[in-house]
C-alpha positions as YAML, in Angstrom:
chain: A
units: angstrom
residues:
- id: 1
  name: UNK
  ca: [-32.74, 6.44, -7.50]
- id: 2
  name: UNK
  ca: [-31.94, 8.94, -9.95]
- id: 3
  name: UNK
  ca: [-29.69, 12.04, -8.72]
- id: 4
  name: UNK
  ca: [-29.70, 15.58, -10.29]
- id: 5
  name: UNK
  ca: [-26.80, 18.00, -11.03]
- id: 6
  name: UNK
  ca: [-28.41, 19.99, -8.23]
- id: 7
  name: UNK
  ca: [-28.24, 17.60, -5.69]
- id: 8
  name: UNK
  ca: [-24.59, 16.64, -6.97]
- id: 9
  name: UNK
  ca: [-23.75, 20.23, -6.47]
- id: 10
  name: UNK
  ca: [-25.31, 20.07, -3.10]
- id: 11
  name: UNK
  ca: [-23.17, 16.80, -2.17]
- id: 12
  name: UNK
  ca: [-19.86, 18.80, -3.48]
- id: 13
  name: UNK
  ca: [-20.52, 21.65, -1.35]
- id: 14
  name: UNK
  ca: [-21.13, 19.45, 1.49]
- id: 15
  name: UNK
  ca: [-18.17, 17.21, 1.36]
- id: 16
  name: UNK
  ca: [-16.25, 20.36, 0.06]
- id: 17
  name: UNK
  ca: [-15.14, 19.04, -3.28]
- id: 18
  name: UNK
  ca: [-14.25, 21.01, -6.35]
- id: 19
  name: UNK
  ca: [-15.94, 19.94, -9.45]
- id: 20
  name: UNK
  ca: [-15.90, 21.63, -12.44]
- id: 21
  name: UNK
  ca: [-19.52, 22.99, -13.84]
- id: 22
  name: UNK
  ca: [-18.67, 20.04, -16.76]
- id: 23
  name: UNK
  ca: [-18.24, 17.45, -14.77]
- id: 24
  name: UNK
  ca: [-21.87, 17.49, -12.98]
- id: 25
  name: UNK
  ca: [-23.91, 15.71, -15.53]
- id: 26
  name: UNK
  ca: [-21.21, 12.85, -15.67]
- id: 27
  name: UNK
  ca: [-20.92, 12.75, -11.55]
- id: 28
  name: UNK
  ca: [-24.77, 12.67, -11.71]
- id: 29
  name: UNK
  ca: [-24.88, 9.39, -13.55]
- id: 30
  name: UNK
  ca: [-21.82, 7.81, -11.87]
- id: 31
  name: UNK
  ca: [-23.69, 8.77, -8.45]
- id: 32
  name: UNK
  ca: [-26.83, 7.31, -9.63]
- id: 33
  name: UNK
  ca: [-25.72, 3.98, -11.34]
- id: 34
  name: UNK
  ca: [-24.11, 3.23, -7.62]
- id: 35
  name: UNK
  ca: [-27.07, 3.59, -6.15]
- id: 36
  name: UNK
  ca: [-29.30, 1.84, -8.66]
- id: 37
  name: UNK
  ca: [-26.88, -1.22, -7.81]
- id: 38
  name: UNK
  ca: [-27.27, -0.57, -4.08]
- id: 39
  name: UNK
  ca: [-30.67, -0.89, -4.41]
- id: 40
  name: UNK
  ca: [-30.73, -3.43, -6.49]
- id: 41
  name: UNK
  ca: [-28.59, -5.77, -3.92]
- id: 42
  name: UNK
  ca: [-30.65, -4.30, -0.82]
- id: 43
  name: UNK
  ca: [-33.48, -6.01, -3.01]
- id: 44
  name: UNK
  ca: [-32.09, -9.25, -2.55]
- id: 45
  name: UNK
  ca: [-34.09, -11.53, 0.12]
- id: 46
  name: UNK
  ca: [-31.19, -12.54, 2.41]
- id: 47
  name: UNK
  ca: [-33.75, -13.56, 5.33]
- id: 48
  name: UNK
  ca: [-32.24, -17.15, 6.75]
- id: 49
  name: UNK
  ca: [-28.54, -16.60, 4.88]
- id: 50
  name: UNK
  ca: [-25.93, -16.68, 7.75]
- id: 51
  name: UNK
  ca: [-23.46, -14.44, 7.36]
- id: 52
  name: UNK
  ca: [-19.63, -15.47, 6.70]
- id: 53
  name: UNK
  ca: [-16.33, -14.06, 7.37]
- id: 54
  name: UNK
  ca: [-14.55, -15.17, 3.96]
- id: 55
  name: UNK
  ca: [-16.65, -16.46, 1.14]
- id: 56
  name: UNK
  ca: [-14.96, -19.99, 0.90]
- id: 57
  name: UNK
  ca: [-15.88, -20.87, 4.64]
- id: 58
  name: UNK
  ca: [-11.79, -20.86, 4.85]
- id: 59
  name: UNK
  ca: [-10.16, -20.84, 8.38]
- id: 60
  name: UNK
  ca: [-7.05, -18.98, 8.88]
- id: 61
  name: UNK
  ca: [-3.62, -21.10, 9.15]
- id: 62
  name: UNK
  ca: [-2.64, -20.03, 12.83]
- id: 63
  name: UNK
  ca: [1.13, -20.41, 13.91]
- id: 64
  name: UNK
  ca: [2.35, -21.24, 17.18]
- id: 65
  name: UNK
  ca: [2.38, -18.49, 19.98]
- id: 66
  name: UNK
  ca: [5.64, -18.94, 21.08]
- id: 67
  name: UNK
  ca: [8.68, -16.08, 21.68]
- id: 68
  name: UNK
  ca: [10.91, -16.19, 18.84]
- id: 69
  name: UNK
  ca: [12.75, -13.46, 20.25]
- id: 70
  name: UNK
  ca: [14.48, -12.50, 23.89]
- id: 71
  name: UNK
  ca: [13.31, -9.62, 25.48]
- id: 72
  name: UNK
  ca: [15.22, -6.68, 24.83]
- id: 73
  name: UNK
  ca: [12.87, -3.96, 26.02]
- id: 74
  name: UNK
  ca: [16.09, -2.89, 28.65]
- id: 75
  name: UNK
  ca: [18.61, -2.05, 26.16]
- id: 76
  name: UNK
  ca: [16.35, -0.38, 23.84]
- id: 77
  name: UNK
  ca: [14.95, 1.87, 26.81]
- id: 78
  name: UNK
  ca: [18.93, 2.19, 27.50]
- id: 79
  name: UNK
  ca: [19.20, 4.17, 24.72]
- id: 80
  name: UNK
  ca: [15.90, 6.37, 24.71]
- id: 81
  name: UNK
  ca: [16.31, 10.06, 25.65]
- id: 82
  name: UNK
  ca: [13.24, 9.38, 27.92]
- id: 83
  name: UNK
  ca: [11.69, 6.54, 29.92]
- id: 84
  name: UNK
  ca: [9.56, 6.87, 32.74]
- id: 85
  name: UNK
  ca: [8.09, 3.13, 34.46]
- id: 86
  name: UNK
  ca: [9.26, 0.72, 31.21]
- id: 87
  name: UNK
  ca: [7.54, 3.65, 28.51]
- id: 88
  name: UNK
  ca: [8.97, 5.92, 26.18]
- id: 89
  name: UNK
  ca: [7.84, 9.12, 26.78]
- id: 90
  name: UNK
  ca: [7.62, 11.95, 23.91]
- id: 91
  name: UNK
  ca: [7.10, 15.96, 23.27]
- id: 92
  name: UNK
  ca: [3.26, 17.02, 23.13]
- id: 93
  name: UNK
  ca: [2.70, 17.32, 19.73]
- id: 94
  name: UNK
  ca: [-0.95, 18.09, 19.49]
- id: 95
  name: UNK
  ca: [-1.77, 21.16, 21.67]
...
């Protein structure tokens, strides 16, 4: 798929990107070399290939779930300028 410096200037306006008129012909053939590699890897028959979660088949090393720690949730809350039922409790920032 081949893009045009009209349709790149239609993208920029879209995503609200400043590009400089020089810099459309090179965007244009970036743009279009990525998708003339997307299409060539959507081309690739992947019918029966299971999918995998790391490409060695490699399982993560899990530690131990044990507390390495005491619980100390008291004397931090101690100190808080405001706890309400065991949680901090903070200004509205967003109105």
């Amino acid at each position: 798929m081949s893009l045009d410096t009209d349709t790149v200037h239609k993208i920029a306006h879209l995503a609200r990107l400043g590009v400089d008129d020089g810099e459309f012909e090179t965007y244009a053939r970036n743009l279009s070399d990525i998708l003339s590699f997307v299409e060539q890897l959507n081309s690739v028959d992947t019918e029966g290939v299971k999918p995998m979660a790391h490409p060695l088949d490699a399982s993560q090393r899990l530690r131990p779930d044990e507390v390495s720690e005491v619980d100390q949730r008291d004397a931090f809350q101690e100190v808080a300028p405001s706890v309400d039922s065991g949680l901090y409790l903070v200004p509205k920032v967003i109105e």
